[in-house]
C-alpha positions, 0 to 999 in steps of 0.5 A: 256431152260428159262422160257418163259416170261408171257403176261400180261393181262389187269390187270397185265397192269393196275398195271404196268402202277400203278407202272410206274407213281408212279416211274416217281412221284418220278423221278420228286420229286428227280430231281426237288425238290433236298431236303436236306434229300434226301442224307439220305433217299438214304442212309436208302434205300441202307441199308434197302435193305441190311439188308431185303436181308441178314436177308433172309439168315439169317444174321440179321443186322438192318437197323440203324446198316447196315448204320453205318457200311457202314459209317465207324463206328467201334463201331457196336455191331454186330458179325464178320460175320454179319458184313462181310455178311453186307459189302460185300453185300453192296460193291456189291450193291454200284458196281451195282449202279454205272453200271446204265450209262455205256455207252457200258455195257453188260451182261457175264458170267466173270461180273456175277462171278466177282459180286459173289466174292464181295459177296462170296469172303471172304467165298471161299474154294475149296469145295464152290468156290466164283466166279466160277460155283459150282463143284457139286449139290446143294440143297435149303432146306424148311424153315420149315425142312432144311432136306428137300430139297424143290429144286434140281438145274439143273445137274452141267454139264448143268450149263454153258450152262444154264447161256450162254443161260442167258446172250445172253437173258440178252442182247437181248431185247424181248420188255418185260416192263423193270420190267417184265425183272428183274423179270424174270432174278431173277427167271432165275438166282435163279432156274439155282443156278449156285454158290454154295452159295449166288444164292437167293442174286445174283438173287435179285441183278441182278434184281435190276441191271436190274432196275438200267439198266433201268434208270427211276429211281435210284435202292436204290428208285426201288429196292424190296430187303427191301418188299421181307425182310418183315417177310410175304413177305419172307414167300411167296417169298419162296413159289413162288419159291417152285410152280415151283416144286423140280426140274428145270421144265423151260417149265411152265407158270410162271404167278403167279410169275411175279404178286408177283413182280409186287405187290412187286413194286407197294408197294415198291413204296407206301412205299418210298412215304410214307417215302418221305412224312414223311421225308419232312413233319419231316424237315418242323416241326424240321425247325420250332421247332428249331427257338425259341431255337436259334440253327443252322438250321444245326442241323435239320440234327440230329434231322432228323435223331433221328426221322425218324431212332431213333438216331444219331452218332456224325460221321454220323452228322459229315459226313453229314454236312461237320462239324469239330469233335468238331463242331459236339460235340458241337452240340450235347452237346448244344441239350443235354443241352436243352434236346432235345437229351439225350445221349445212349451205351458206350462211344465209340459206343454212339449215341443220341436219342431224350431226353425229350423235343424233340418236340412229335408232330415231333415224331408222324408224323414220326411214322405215318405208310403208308397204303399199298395197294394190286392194284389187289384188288383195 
């Protein structure tokens, strides 16, 4: 048995219907103004939902840090297992974001496990299989006292049940609104905890499969991974979950939890609007401070990158403009020249972050925080 889906009351339908116009605002804005920070922005999404994903179970990354890592950068001063938890997580999402349009894709049981060994695959021992059910019980512990057990999942003996019941749900459609599906399949998924670690990832990545699923909008743009990674928001993610009792209890109204990620779209949404009005308001202003000092309007790229994140690597401009390594250098060297950038870390790991004559009024725009806003107190 699952839980049965909430209807939504007018409030709830309001909110949603908050949600899918400012997710079509941003379809309109990817499709039809294709702007040249667009790929980057894509990039910092993918790599803020993996580090807000990971940091909830405790593997923290930043999120300037996860995307060198998924650019290839050796030089990442991060220990070996954040990097592996980084970039196994990463490979999974990267998958997940390619099953969007597939033509004759369906839910089993095999993809669920497949997926769950990208994620697990290098922490696999007989005791904690990766990519099969778990051999026995499993516990969630409080975050405030990890020898408190906050849940017990369901018996292993009713787990394959349990997830063939999921997945013919999967492929069912019930006429629920897309976003309330994926809700649900992340509070179906996480209360079965069928693996015997990595269910609270599995559950946020199969809801943001759901999205992709969906097709309105591309999930590094939908997913609430990075909202749910907020100190706060983790925090009361925790406690959604822990309302639904210490044991698997399906046959309860779950209204409480689907408002939760209902609040979690809409403010993920205000804040990739917000990002996307800072980026293009960012390369507006560079484009222009860069004129009176003869560079190549190429280098709008790094200085973008300075101000919105904070640095750049000479391989990550590299990849981004289509330069040689020595085109590269020489931008960053005559920026440095100028003062624009000043050169930070070892040789090896350096990047550039923004120097003494780099314009401030840039800078201030670009930490102009977005107002979020609560639609159910609006």
């Amino acid at each position: 048995m699952l839980f049965p889906t909430p209807r939504l009351n007018r409030a709830d339908a309001a909110v949603l219907a908050q949600i899918d116009n400012r997710r079509a605002h941003l379809r309109h804005l990817l499709l039809d103004s294709p702007e040249p920070w667009v790929a980057g922005m894509r990039g910092y999404l993918t790599a803020d939902a993996v580090a807000a994903s990971n940091a909830i179970e405790g593997f923290r990354v930043s999120t300037i840090d996860v995307q060198d890592l998924i650019a290839g950068e050796r030089d990442v001063e991060v220990s070996a297992e954040n990097r592996d938890e980084t970039l196994a997580y990463q490979r999974m999402m990267t998958y997940l974001q390619t099953l969007h349009d597939v033509g004759d894709f369906t839910y089993d049981k095999s993809l669920l496990n497949a997926l769950h060994w990208m994620l697990q695959g290098h922490r696999h021992t007989p005791r904690r299989p990766a990519g099969q059910w778990r051999p026995g019980p499993v516990y969630v512990t409080d975050p405030r006292d990890p020898s408190v057990a906050a849940y017990t999942a369901p018996d292993v003996a009713q787990v394959p049940a349990l997830m063939s019941e999921l997945v013919d749900w999967l492929n069912t459609d019930d006429g629920s609104p897309a976003l309330v599906r994926a809700a649900m399949a992340h509070l179906h998924l996480v209360s079965i905890h069928p693996w015997s670690d990595g269910n609270g990832r599995m559950s946020r990545s199969l809801q943001t499969l759901l999205i992709a699923r969906e097709g309105v909008l591309a999930p590094e743009f939908s997913s609430i991974e990075a909202w749910l990674g907020r100190p706060g928001n983790t925090w009361e993610y925790y406690r959604r979950l822990n309302a639904r009792g210490p044991h698997y209890a399906p046959d309860q109204d779950v209204t409480d939890w689907l408002r939760f990620n209902l609040l979690a779209y809409h403010q993920q949404a205000q804040t990739v609007q917000g990002r996307w009005d800072r980026s293009a308001a960012v390369w507006s202003q560079l484009e222009q401070a860069i004129r009176p000092l003869g560079l190549d309007p190429r280098t709008v790229s790094a200085l973008h990158d300075v101000a919105i994140t904070g640095r750049v690597r000479r391989a990550r401009y590299e990849q981004a403009e289509g330069l040689s390594t020595q085109q590269a250098q020489r931008d960053l060297r005559d920026l440095g020249t100028l003062g624009v950038l000043v050169a930070s870390g070892r040789t090896r790991a350096r990047t550039c972050v923004a120097g003494p004559a780099f314009p401030e009024s840039v800078l201030e725009t670009a930490r102009t925080p977005t107002l979020l806003v609560d639609p159910y107190r609006q």
